[in-house]
C-alpha positions in Angstrom: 53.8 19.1 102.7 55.8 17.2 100.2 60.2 17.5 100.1 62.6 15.6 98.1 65.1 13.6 100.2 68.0 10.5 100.3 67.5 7.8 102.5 70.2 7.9 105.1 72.1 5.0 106.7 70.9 6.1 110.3 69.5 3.3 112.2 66.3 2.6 113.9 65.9 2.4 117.7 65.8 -1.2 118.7 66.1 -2.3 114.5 62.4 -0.9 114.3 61.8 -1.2 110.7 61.8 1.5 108.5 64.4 4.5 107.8 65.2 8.0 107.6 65.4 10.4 105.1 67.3 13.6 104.7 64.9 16.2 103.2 67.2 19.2 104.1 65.3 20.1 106.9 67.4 20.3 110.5 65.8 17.0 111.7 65.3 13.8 109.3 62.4 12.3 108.4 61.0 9.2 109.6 59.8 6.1 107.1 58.0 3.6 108.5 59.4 1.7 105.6 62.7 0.2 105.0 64.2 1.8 101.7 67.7 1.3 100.4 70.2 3.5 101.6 71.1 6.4 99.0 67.8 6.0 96.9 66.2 9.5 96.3 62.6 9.7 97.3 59.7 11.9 97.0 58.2 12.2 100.9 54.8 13.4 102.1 55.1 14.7 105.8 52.6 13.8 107.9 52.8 16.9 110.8 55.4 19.8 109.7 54.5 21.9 112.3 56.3 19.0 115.0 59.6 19.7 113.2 61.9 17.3 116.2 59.8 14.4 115.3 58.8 14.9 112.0 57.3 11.5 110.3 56.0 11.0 106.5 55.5 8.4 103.8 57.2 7.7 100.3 55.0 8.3 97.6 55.0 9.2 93.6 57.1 11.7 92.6 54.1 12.9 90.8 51.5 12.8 93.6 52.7 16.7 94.4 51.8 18.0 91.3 48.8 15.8 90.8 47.0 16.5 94.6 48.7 20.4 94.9 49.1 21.7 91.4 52.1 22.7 92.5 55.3 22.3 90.0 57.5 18.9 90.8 60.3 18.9 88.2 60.5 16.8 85.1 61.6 12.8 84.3 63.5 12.3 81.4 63.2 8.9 79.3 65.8 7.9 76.4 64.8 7.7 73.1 67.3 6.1 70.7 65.6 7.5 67.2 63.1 10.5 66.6 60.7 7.7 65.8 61.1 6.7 69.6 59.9 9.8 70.2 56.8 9.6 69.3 56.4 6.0 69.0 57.3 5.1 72.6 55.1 7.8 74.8 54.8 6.6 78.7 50.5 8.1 78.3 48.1 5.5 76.9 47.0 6.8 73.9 49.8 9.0 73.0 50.5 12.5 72.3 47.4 14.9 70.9 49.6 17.7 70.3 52.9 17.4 68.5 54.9 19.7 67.4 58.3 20.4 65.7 60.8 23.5 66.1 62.7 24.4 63.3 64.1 27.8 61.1 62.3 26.3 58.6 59.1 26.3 60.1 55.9 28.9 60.0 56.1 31.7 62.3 55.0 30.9 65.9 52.8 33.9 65.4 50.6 32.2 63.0 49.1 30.4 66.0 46.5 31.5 67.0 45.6 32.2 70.9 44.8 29.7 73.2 44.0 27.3 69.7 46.6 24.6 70.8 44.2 22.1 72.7 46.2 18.9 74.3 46.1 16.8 77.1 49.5 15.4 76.4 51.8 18.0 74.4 54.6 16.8 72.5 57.5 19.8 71.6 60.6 18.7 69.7 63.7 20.2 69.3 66.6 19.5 67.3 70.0 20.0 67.4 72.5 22.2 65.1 72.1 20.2 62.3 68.1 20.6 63.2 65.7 17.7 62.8 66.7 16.9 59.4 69.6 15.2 60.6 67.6 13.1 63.3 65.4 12.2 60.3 68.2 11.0 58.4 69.4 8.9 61.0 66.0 7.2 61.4 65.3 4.0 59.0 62.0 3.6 60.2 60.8 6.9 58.8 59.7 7.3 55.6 59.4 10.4 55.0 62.0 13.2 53.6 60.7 16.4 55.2 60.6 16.3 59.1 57.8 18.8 58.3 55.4 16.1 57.6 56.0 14.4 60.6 54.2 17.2 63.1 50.7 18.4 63.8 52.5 22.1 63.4 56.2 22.5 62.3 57.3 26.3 64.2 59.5 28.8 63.5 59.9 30.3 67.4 62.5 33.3 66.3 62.3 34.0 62.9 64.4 36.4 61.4 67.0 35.0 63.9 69.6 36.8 62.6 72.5 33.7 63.3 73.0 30.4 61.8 71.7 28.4 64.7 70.5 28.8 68.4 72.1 26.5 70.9 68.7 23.9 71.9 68.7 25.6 75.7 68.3 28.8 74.3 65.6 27.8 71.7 63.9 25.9 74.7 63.3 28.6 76.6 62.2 31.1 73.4 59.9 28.6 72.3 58.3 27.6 75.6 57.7 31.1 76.4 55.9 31.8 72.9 54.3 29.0 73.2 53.1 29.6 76.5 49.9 31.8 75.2 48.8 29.6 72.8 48.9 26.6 74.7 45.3 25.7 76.0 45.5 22.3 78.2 42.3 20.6 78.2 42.7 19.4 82.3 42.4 23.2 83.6 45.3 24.0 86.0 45.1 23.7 89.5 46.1 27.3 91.4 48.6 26.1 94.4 48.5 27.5 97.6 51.9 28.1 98.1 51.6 29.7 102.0 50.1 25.9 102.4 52.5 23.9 101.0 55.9 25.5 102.2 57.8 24.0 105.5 56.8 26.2 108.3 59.7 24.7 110.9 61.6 26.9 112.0 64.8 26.2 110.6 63.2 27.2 107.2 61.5 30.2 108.6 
């Protein structure tokens, strides 16, 4: 079982090293290594089921999703130009699927079913002024249509019928049209959720 927790300032018995972590569970969890107080930390219990003395072990924060399939939240990394964006990916390799979101774009329904293939997607969004003005503001593109700069260039709500969306609302219209024509080529693990929830009683 996996939680997200804060390492405490509690101390060991007799300066035993390690420390404990508040997971929001009625007991704390037991590290057998000494972490700064305050830090956040993804923790792998060992034995939920002994919920007085429960004991685990800091890991990735991605080790949930990659061991469980189960969904782990996002990390966010700053990217000082739209060239950044694409220019700076954290996967070796890069991105195999990019694409833009804009009014100006093709309708999202010109996509075929299941046709977007990827191992790592890449979906931008712009702001009011829309990519054009990220593109603007970026001297190391050379290009004067932010159309040319994407695999497919998407129109998520045409006929919108207002002069702009707010980004979280276009976020959540394009990920949900998207979501059918998105075909990852690592299939997706089904989670066990009955497995992977606390079973202690104060979560019960």
């Amino acid at each position: 079982m996996y939680r997200e927790g804060i390492v405490t300032d509690k101390k060991t018995k007799l300066n035993r090293e390690g420390c404990f972590v508040n997971v929001g569970l009625l007991n704390e969890v037991f590290l057998d290594k000494p972490l700064t107080h305050g830090v956040r930390v993804t923790v792998r219990i060992e034995d939920p089921n002994k919920p007085k003395k429960l004991k685990g072990t800091a890991v990735s924060p991605t080790e949930p999703t990659l061991k469980t399939g189960v969904y782990w939240g996002y990390s966010v990394r700053i990217a000082n130009t739209l060239s950044d964006v694409f220019t700076k990916s954290p996967y070796e390799g890069g991105y195999d699927a990019i694409i833009g979101t804009s009014d100006r774009g093709d309708p999202i329904s010109s996509i075929d079913s299941k046709s977007l293939n990827y191992n790592h997607a890449l979906i931008v969004f712009g702001g009011l002024k829309g990519l054009e003005a990220a593109l603007e503001n970026d001297d190391k593109l050379d290009v004067e249509d932010p159309k040319l700069l994407f695999e497919h260039y998407l129109n998520a709500l045409p006929d919108q019928g207002s002069r702009t969306i707010r980004t979280e609302e276009a976020i959540l219209v394009t990920l949900s049209a998207l979501s059918e024509k998105l075909s990852p080529k690592v299939p997706r693990m089904v989670c066990k959720f009955n497995e992977l929830l606390p079973q202690s009683s104060d979560t019960s």
